[in-house]
N, C-alpha and C positions, 0 to 999 in steps of 0.2 A: 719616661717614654723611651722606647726603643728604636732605632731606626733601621730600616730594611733599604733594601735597593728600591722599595716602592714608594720608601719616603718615611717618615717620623709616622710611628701608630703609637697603641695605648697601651703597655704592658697588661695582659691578661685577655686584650680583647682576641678578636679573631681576626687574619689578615686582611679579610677585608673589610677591617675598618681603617683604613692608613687616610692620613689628613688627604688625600687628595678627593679620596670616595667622598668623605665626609661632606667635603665644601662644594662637591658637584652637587651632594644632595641636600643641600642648605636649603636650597631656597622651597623645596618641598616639604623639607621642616616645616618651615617659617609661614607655607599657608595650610599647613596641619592636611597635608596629602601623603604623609607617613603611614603605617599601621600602629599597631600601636608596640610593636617588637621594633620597629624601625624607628622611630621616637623616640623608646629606650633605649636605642643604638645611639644614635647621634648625640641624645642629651646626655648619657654618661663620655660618650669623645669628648665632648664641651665642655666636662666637667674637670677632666684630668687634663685636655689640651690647653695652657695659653694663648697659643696662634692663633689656633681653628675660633676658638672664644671672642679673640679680637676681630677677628674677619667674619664673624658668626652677626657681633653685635653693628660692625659696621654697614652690613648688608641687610639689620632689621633697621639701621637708622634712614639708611635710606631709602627702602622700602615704604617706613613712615610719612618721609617728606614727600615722596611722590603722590602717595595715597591723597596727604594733605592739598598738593599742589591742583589736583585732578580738580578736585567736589569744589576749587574755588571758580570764582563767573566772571569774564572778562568786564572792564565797563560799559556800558551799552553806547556812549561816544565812540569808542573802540569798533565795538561789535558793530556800529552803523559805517564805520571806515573799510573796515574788512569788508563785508557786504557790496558797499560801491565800488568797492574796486576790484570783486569777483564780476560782477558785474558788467564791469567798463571791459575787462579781459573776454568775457563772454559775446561782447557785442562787436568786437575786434576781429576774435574767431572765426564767428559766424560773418561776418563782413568778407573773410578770407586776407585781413590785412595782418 
């Protein structure tokens, strides 16, 4: 890798591929809103970068966990707590208390 005033790029790439471009467009990688010239841009940075790689893969892990975190369902003891007590805040409001 070579390094410019605009940061560490990829010998052979084009300027603007320097790790900064790269990791602002990470996360467009990561839900495949690249083209498919921009995909082959980023995936060969990843390929020669180790930085971009590690910050590449820690922003699909937790991409992952959020995904995972989302699709799960509060307990319905929970969900009946929450509920009463939007509730009790709503009948306060409207009271003007």
């Amino acid at each position: 890798m070579s390094h410019d005033q605009q940061g560490p790029s990829v010998q052979g790439s084009t300027p603007d591929t320097d790790c900064s471009e790269v990791l602002g467009r990470v996360f467009f990688f990561l839900d495949n809103e690249l083209d498919q010239a921009g995909c082959a841009e980023i995936q060969h940075h990843l390929d020669e970068c180790g930085p971009c790689l590690a910050r590449y893969d820690l922003e699909r892990t937790v991409k992952t966990l959020v995904a995972r975190s989302c699709s799960e369902v509060a307990p319905e003891g929970l969900r009946q707590r929450v509920q009463l007590s939007i509730r009790q805040v709503q009948i306060q409001i409207s009271r003007g208390e």
